[in-house]
SEDOMI-519112 format. One line per field, with one value per residue (C-alpha): residue in three letters; y, z negated, x. Coordinates in steps of 0.5 Angstrom, whole numbers, padded with zeros to 4 digits. Layout:
# residues N
r <- [ALA/...] .
Y <- [Y/...] .
Z <- [Z/...] .
X <- [X/...] .
# end
This chain:
# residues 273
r <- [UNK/UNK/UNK/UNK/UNK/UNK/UNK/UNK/UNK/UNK/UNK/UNK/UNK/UNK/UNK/UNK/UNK/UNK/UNK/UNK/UNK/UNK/UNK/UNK/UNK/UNK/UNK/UNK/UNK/UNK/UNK/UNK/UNK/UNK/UNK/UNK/UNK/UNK/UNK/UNK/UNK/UNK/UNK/UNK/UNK/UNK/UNK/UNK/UNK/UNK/UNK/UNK/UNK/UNK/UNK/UNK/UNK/UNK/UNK/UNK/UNK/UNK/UNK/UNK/UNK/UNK/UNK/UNK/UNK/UNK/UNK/UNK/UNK/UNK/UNK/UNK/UNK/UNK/UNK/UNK/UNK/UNK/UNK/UNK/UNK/UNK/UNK/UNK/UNK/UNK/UNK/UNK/UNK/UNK/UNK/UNK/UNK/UNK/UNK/UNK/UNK/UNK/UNK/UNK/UNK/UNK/UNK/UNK/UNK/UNK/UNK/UNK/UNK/UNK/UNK/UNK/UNK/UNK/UNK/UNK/UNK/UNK/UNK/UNK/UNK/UNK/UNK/UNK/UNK/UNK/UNK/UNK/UNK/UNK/UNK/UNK/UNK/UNK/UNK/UNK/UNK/UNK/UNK/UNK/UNK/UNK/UNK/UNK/UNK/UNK/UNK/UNK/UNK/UNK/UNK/UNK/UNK/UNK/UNK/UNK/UNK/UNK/UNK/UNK/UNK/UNK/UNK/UNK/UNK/UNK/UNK/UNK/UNK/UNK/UNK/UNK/UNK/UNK/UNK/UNK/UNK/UNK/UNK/UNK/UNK/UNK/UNK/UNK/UNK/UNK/UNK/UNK/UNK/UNK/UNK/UNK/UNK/UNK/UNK/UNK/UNK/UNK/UNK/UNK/UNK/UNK/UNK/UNK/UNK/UNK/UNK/UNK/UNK/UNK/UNK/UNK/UNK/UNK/UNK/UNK/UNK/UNK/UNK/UNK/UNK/UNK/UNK/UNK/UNK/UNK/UNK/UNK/UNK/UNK/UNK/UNK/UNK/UNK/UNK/UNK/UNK/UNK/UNK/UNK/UNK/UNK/UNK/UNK/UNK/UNK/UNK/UNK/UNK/UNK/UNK/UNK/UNK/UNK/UNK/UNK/UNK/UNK/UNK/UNK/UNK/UNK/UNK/UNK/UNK/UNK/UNK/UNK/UNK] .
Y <- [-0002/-0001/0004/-0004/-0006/-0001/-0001/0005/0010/0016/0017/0021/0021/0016/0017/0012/0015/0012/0006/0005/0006/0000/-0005/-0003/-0007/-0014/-0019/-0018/-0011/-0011/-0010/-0008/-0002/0001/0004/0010/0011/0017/0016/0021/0018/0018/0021/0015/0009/0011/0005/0006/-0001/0003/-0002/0000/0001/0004/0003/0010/0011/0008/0001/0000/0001/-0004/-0009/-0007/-0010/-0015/-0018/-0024/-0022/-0019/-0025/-0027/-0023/-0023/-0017/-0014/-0009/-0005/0001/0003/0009/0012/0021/0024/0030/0034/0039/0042/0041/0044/0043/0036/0033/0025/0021/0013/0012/0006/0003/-0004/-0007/-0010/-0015/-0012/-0006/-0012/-0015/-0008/-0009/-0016/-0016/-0010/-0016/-0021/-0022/-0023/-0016/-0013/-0015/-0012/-0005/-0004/-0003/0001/0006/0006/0008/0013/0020/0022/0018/0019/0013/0014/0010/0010/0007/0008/0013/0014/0018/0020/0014/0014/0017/0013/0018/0017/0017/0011/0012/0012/0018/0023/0029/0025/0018/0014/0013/0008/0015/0019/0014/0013/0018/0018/0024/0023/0028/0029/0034/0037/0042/0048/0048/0052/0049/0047/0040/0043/0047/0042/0039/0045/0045/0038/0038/0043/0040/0034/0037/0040/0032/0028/0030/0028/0021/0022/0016/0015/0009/0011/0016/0015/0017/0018/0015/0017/0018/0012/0016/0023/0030/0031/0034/0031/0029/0028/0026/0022/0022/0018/0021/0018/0021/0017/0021/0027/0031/0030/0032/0039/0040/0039/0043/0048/0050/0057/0055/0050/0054/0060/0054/0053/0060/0060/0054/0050/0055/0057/0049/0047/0048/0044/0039/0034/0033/0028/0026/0018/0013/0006/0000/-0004/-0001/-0005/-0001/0000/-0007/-0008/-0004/-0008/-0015] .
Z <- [0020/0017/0011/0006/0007/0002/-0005/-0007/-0012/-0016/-0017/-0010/-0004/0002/0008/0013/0018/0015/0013/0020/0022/0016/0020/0027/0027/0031/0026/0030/0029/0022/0016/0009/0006/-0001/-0004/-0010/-0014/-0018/-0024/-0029/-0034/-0036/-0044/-0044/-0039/-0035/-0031/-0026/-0027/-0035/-0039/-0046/-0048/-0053/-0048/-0047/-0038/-0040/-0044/-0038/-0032/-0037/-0036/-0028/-0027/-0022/-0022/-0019/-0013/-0012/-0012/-0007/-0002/-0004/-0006/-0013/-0018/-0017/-0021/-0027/-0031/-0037/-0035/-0041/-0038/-0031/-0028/-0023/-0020/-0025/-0022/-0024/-0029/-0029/-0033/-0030/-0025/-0021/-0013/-0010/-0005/0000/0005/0011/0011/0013/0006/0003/0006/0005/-0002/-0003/-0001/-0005/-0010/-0016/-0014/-0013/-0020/-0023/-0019/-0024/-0030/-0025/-0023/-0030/-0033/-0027/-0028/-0020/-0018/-0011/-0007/-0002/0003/0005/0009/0007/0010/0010/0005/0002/0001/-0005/-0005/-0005/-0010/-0015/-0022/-0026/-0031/-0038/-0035/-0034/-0038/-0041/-0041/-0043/-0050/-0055/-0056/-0049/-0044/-0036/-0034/-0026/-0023/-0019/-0012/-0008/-0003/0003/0007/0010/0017/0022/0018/0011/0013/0014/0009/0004/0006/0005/-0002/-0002/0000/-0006/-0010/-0009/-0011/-0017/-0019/-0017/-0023/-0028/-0025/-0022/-0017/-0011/-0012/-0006/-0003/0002/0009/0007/0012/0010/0003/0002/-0004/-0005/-0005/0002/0001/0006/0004/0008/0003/-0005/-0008/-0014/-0016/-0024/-0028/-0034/-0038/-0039/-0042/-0035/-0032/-0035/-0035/-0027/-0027/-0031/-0027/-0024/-0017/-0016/-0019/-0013/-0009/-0010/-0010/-0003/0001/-0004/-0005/0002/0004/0001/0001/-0005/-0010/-0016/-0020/-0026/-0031/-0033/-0036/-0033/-0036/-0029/-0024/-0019/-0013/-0010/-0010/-0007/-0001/-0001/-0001] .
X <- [-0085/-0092/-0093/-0095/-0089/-0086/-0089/-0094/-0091/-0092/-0085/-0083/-0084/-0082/-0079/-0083/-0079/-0073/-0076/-0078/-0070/-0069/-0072/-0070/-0064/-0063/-0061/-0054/-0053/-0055/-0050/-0049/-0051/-0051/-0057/-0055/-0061/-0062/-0066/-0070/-0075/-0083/-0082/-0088/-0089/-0095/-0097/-0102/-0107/-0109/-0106/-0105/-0097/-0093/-0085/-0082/-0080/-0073/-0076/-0081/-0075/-0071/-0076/-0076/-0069/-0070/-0064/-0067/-0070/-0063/-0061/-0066/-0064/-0057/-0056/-0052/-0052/-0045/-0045/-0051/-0048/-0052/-0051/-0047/-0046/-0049/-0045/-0049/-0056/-0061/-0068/-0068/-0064/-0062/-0061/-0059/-0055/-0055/-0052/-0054/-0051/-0055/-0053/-0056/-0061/-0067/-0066/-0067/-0074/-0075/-0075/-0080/-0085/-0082/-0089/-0085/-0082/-0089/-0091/-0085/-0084/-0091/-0086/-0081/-0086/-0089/-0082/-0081/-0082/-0077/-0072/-0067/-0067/-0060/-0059/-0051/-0045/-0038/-0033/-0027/-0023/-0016/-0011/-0007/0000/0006/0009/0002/0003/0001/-0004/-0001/0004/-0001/-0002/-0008/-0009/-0015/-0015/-0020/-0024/-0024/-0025/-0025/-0031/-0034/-0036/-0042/-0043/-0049/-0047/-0051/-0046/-0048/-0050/-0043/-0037/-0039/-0035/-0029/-0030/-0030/-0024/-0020/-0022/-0021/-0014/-0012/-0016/-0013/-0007/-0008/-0012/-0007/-0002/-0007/-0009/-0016/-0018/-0022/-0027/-0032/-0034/-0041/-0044/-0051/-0056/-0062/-0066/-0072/-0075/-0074/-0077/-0076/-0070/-0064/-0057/-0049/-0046/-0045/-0037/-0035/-0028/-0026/-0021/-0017/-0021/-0026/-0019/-0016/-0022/-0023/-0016/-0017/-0024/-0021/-0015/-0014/-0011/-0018/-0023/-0020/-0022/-0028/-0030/-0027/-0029/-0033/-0039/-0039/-0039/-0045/-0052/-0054/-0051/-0051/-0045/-0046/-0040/-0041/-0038/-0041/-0043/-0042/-0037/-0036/-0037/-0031/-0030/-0036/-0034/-0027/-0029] .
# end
């Protein structure tokens, strides 16, 4: 793996080590993979050749959009969400959520020296301001119970004007028993959500960060609830709140947490089919 087969940036750092793991894999080996990609725009598109243009980051990131190349390498755009609301994370602050599902990791590689790729990550690195590029597998989470209750049941359905949200979390735990922490906060903050409808749609094993700050990462979740009432009806109630001040806190040594409502879902179908 050498440093031109990635695309030069201004937009974060890369992990070449990463990279380097990317394309490590023999052809047998190699599998798909998932890319979850945290966004936060230029107010105005800088672009690195000096040309002359009037677009804000997020119209130049529009003209990035490379779904063709996606289909080149067999690749598709699974989840791409607008930021309503961040929960947590202060230091940046996202705006655009997108997850691409690549057919193997070699693919992901192969597309950055498509040519009709390069000329189109101008306009992505113009529009971008920091973005998070995570590389993830699928792990294994809690099944839905038998007993669930159906959606139109629980104390706040979805309505025509309070929709399904998906709250994203980027986890990273504290060393010594952050992980086991965090499951026995998840296991009675399931019990308090279960009620109240929400669903897994993936959660994900970080395998390493592409584009980033430096900073590392174990894990991404993304939890929906029928609507942003149920969610802080969930969020809200004294028995998680306790919790969260007992095992969540102590479980994690940094975080994101966003609300979204997606305009492309297809990320559980994606690990499923």
């Amino acid at each position: 793996m050498h440093d031109q087969d990635l695309p030069d940036i201004t937009y974060g750092t890369i992990d070449q080590e990463y990279a380097a793991h990317l394309g490590s894999f023999a052809p047998e080996e190699d599998q798909p993979f998932w890319m979850v990609n945290l966004m936060r725009y230029r107010d105005k598109a800088v672009y690195v050749d000096g040309r002359e243009s009037d677009l804000t980051g997020r119209q130049a990131d529009d003209a990035y959009s490379p779904f063709r190349q996606f289909r080149t390498v067999g690749a598709e755009l699974v989840f791409l969400a607008d930021v309503e609301e961040q929960l947590a994370g202060d230091d940046q602050v996202w705006e655009r959520i997108a997850v691409v599902r690549y057919p193997t990791r070699q693919s992901f590689l192969d597309m950055q020296n498509l040519p009709d790729y390069v000329e189109l990550h101008a306009h992505k690195d113009a529009g971008m301001a920091s973005t998070f590029v995570i590389g993830c597998q699928p792990m294994t989470w809690p099944e839905l119970p038998a007993d669930a209750p159906s959606l139109d049941s629980v104390p706040h359905p979805s309505t025509p004007d309070d929709g399904p949200v998906v709250i994203m979390h980027v986890l990273k735990f504290n060393e010594g028993g952050g992980s086991e922490d965090m499951d026995i906060y998840q296991d009675a903050a399931g019990r308090i959500a279960l009620p109240h409808g929400v669903r897994i749609d993936a959660w994900l094993e970080v395998e390493g960060t592409i584009v980033g700050d430096g900073r590392s990462w174990d894990q991404i979740r993304f939890n929906v609830f029928p609507s942003q009432a149920a969610f802080m009806a969930v969020a809200m109630d004294p028995d998680r709140l306790a919790a969260q001040a007992d095992n969540r806190e102590p479980a994690i040594a940094d975080t994101y947490t966003v609300m979204m409502r997606p305009l492309i879902n297809r990320l559980g179908a994606s690990i499923n089919d």
